[in-house]
N, C-alpha and C positions, 0 to 999 in steps of 0.2 A: 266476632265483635264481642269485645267483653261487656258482660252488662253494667249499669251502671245501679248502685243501691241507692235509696230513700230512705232516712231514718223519719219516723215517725215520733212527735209531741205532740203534747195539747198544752192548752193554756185553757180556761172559762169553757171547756166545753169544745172546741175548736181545735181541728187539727192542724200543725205547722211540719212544714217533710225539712229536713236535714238533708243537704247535697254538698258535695266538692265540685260537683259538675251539674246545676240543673240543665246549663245549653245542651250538653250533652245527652243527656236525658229526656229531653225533647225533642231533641232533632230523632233522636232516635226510635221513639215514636210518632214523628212526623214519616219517618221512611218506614215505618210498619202499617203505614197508614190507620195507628192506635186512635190519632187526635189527644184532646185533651184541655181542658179548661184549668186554666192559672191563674187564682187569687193571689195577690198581692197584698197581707194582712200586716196591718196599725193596730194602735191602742185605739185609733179612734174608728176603726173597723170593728174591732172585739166588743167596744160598748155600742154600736145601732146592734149588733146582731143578737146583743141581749135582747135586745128592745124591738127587736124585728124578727121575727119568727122564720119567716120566707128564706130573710137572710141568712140565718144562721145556719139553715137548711142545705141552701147550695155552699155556702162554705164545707159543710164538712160532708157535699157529694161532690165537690170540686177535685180533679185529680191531681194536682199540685198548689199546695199554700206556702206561699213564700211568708220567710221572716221580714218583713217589707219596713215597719217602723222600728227605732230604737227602742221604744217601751216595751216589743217582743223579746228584743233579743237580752236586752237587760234582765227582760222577767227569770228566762233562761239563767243567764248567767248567774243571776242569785240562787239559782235551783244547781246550781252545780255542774250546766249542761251549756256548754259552747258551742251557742249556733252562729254564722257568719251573717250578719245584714245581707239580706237581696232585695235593693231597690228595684223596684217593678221596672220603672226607665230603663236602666243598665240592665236587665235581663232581656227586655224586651231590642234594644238594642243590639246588643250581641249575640242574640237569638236571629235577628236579619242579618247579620251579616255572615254568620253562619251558613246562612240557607245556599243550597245548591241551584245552579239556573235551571234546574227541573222546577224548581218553589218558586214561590210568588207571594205575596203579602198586600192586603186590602187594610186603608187606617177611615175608620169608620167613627165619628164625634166631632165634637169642638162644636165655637160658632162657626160659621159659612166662611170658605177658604181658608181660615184655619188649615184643617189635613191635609186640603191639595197643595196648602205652601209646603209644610212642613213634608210630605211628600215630596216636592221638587226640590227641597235642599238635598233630601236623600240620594234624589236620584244623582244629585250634581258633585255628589263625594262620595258616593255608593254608585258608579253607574253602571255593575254587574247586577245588582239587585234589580225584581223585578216588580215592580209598587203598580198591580192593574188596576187599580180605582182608588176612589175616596167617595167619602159622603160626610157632610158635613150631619149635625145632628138635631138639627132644630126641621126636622122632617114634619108634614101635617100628618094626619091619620089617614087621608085619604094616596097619599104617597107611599103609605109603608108598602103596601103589596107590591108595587113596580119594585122597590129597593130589594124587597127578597127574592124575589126573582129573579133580579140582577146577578146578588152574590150567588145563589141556586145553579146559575149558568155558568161564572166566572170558577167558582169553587177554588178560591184562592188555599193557599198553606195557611198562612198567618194571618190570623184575621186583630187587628186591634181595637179595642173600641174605648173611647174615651167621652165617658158620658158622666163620670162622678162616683160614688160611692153612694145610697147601695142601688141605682139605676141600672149602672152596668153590669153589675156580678149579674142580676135580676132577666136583663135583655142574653145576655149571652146564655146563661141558662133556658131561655124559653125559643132560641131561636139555634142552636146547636145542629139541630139535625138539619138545618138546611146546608151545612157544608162539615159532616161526621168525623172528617178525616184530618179537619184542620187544627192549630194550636188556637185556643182564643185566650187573650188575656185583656183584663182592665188595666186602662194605661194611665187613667185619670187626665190628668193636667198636661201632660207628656206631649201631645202635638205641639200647644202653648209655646214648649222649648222648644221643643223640634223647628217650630215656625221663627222663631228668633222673637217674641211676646214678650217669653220673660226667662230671666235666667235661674238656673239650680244656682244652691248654696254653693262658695267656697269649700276645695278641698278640707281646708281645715274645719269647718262647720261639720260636713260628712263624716269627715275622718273621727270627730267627736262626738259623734251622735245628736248633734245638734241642729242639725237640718230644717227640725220644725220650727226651730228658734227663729231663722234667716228667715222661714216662709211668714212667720209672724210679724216681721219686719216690712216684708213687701207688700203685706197683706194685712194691717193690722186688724181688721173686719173680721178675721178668722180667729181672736180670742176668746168666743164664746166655744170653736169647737175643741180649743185647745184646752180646756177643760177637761174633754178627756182624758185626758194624759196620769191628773192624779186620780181621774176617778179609778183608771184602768187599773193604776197601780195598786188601790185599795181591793177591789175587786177582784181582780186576780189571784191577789192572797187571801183573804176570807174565801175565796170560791175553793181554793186549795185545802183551807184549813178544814173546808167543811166536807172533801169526800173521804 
């Protein structure tokens, strides 16, 4: 098997890996039974982890940080360094259908039915894929212990958890070793679509880096975070100028 390389950036502090192939890459420690934790890094990821310590921590012990918003890859590309966008959805995506029917995959967030819909769509256009649970994510505190034990038993491949930014990087960090072997990544919003809630931007929004633009459309309640955007920008370059 040929191996697959990782090129390493940073941006504020924070490591971003360069791939041609992350699927690849993962699957291929999925069958070394490596495992591995996948961040999905924004500009609006980069500025809570200033400002969150915790955060910023499992970012850069995370084994794979995708270039997930345009404000990453643009940073890049003004540094002279061409990285390809990897939306968290679309990896996480093609990361299931990748998987072999020795794998299995658990989607873990959203409100209540939320993941088990967005799981039955899967299985109804995927129905080689093997999706053994869901849990929704509004869990009481007296619940969690049944729920680890659950996945502790099931020990799915891919585990997805869509609980938000920085909740999930946070859970999937503290809760790993109950299934070592598996891929976990933050999927955010991702069941949402998956369940048919709400839609991604248009090809051409994507295609332009504009994505966050369409979510600010659908969402206009989300202008106060999109402020990050120029904070990122400001701060990405002062943080540069200054090592």
């Amino acid at each position: 098997m040929i191996a697959i390389e990782l090129e390493q950036f940073s941006v504020m502090g924070l490591p971003v890996h360069g791939s041609q192939d992350y699927v690849g890459w993962l699957i291929t420690r999925l069958r070394q039974g490596a495992g591995a934790h996948v961040v999905t890094l924004n500009a609006e990821m980069a500025i809570q982890a200033e400002q969150n310590p915790a955060l910023k921590q499992v970012i850069q012990q995370a084994t794979l940080v995708l270039p997930d918003g345009a404000g990453i890859v643009l940073y890049f590309l003004l540094k002279g360094q061409r990285l390809k966008r990897c939306p968290g959805i679309e990896l996480a995506a093609a990361l299931l259908l990748a998987a072999g029917p020795e794998e299995s995959a658990f989607f873990y967030g959203g409100a209540p039915n939320v993941a088990e819909t967005a799981a039955r769509n899967w299985r109804e256009n995927a129905p080689e894929l093997s999706i053994v649970g869901t849990q929704h994510g509004f869990l009481a505190p007296e619940e969690q212990s049944d729920f680890h034990q659950r996945l502790k038993q099931l020990q799915p491949s891919i585990i997805l958890v869509g609980l938000g930014v920085p909740r999930q990087e946070l859970w999937i960090e503290e809760h790993r070793h109950l299934c070592p072997q598996a891929i976990w990544i933050g999927v955010g919003g991702s069941f949402d679509i998956w369940a048919g809630l709400k839609s991604r931007a248009p090809a051409w929004f994507r295609n332009n880096h504009l994505e966050w633009l369409y979510r600010l459309y659908q969402e206009p309640w989300r202008w106060r975070r999109m402020i990050a955007l120029p904070m990122f920008a400001w701060k990405s370059i002062t943080f540069s100028s200054d090592q």
